[in-house]
C-alpha positions in Angstrom: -56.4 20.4 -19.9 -53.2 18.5 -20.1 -50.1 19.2 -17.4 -47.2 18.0 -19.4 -45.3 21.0 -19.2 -45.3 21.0 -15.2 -45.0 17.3 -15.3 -41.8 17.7 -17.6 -40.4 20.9 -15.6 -40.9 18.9 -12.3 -38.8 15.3 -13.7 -36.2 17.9 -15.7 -35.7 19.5 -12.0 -35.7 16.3 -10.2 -33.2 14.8 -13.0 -30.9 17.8 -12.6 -30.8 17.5 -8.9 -30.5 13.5 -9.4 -27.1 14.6 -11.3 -26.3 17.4 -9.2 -26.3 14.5 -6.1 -24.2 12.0 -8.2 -21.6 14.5 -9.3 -21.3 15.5 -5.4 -20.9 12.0 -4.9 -18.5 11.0 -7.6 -16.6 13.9 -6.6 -16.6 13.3 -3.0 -15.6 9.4 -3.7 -12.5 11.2 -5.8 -11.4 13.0 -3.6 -11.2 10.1 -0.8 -9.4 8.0 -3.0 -6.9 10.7 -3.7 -6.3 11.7 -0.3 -5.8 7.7 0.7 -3.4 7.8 -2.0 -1.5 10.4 -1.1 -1.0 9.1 2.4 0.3 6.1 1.2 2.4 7.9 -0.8 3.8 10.0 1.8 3.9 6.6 4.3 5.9 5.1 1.7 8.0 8.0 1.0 8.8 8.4 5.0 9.4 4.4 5.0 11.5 4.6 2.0 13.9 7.5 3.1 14.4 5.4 6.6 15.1 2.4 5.1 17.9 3.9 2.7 19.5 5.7 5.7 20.2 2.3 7.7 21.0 0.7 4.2 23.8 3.5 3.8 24.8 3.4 7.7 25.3 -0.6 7.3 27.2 -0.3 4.1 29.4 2.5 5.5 30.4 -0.1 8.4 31.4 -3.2 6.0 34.6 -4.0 6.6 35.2 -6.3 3.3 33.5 -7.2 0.0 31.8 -10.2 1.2 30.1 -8.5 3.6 29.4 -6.0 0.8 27.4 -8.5 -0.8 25.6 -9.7 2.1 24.2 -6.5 2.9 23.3 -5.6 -0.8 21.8 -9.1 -1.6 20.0 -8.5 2.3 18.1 -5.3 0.9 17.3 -6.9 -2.5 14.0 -9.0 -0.9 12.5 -6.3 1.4 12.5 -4.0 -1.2 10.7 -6.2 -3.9 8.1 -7.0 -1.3 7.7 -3.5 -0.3 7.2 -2.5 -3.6 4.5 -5.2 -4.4 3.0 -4.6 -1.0 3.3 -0.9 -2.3 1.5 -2.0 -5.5 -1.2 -4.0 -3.9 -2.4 -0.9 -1.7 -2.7 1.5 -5.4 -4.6 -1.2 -6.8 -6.9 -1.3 -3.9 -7.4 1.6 -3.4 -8.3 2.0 -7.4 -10.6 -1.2 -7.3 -12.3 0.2 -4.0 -12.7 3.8 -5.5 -14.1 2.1 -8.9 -16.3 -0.3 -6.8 -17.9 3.1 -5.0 -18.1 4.9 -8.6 -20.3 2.2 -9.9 -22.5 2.2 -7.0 -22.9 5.3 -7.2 -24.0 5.8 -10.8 -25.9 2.2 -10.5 -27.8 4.0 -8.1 -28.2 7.3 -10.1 -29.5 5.5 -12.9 -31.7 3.0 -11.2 -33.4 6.3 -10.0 -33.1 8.2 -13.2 -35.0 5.1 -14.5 -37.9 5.0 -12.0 -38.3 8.3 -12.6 -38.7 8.3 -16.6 -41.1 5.2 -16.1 -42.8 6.7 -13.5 -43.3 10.2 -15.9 -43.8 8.3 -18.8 -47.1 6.2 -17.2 -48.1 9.8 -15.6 -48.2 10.7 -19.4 -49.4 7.8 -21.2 -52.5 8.3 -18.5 -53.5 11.9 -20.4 -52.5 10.5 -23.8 -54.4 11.5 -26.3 -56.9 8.1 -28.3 -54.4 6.8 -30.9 -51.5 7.9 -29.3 -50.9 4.2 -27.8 -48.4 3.2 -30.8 -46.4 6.1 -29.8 -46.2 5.7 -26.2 -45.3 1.4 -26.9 -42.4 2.3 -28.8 -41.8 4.8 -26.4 -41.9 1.6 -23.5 -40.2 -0.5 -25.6 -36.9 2.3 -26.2 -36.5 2.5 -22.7 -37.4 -1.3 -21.9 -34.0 -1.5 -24.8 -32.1 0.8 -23.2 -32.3 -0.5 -19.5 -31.3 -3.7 -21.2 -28.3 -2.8 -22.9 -27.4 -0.5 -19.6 -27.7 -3.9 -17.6 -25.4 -5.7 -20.2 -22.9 -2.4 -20.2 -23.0 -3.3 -16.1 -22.3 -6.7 -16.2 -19.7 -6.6 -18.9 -18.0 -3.7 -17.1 -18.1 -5.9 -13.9 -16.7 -8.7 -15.6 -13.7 -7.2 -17.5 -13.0 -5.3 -14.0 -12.9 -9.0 -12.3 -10.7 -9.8 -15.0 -8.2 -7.4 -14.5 -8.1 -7.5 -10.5 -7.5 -11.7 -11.3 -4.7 -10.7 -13.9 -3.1 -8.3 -11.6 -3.1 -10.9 -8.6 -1.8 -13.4 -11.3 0.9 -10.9 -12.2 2.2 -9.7 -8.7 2.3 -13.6 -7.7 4.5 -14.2 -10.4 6.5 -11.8 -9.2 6.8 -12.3 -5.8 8.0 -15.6 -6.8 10.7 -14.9 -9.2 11.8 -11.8 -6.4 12.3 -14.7 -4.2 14.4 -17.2 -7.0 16.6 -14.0 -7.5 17.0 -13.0 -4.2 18.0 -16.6 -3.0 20.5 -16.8 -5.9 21.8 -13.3 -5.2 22.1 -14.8 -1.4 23.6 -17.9 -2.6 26.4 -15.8 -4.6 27.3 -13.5 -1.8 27.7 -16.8 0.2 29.9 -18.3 -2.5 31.8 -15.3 -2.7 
């Protein structure tokens, strides 16, 4: 007789446990990137209320506007850079985070997928004579699905490359005109 109700129990418990080990995964990857954040967070935080108290302390000793000004226009660079260095950490830590997500379900489903093939020839084996046109179109579904999965995966990589180049582009960009406004803001206190 046939065994497809133990071979189906046994690949419905091994998928649930596959799922079970990527959720505990996912979630453990979550929770790293969370707690990463939030120290940077508080780093920044701690970094931030310093820098404000010598900024007030150095303002509270000027003795004249133009000194005023050079103080002021002084603070205006550090601060831009710390806040794109600031930004530059989130986004790695989100791209790194992402990066171990995909892995992870990569993996899951890489898995998942040797195990439906694997169940699926264990099953063709006991097939019944004239079931073979089912169990091709059977093959060729999941044959069509692992294909489109691998186009979902390199699309998804892609756009993700996309962004991380955009987001470089953007905080150069930035960097540069935090520079151009810094050195004018410079160049007024000095005129001033």
């Amino acid at each position: 007789m046939f065994a497809f109700p133990e071979q189906f129990s046994n690949a419905t418990k091994a998928n649930l446990e596959s799922q079970f080990a990527l959720l505990s995964t996912l979630t453990s990857k979550t929770f790293e990137g969370v707690e990463k954040l939030v120290e940077l967070n508080i780093n920044t935080a701690k970094a931030a209320l310093e820098n404000s108290s010598a900024t007030a302390r150095q303002l509270l000793a000027v003795k004249d506007p133009q000194e005023f000004f050079s103080v002021t226009s002084s603070q205006a660079q550090p601060s831009a850079e710390k806040a794109l260095a600031y930004g530059r950490q989130v986004a790695s830590i989100a791209a790194d985070t992402g990066a171990e997500f995909s892995r992870a379900a990569e993996s899951q489903i890489a898995e998942v997928n040797r195990k439906v093939i694997s169940l699926v020839d264990e099953v063709t084996k006991n097939a019944p004579a004239g079931s073979e046109t089912y169990v091709s179109a059977l093959k060729t579904a999941i044959s069509n699905a692992n294909a489109g999965y691998e186009q979902f995966t390199k699309t998804s990589k892609q756009a993700a490359e996309a962004i991380e180049s955009n987001l470089n582009a953007a905080v150069s960009q930035f960097t540069q005109a935090a520079g151009k406004a810094t050195s004018a803001a410079n160049g007024a206190a000095n005129a001033a």
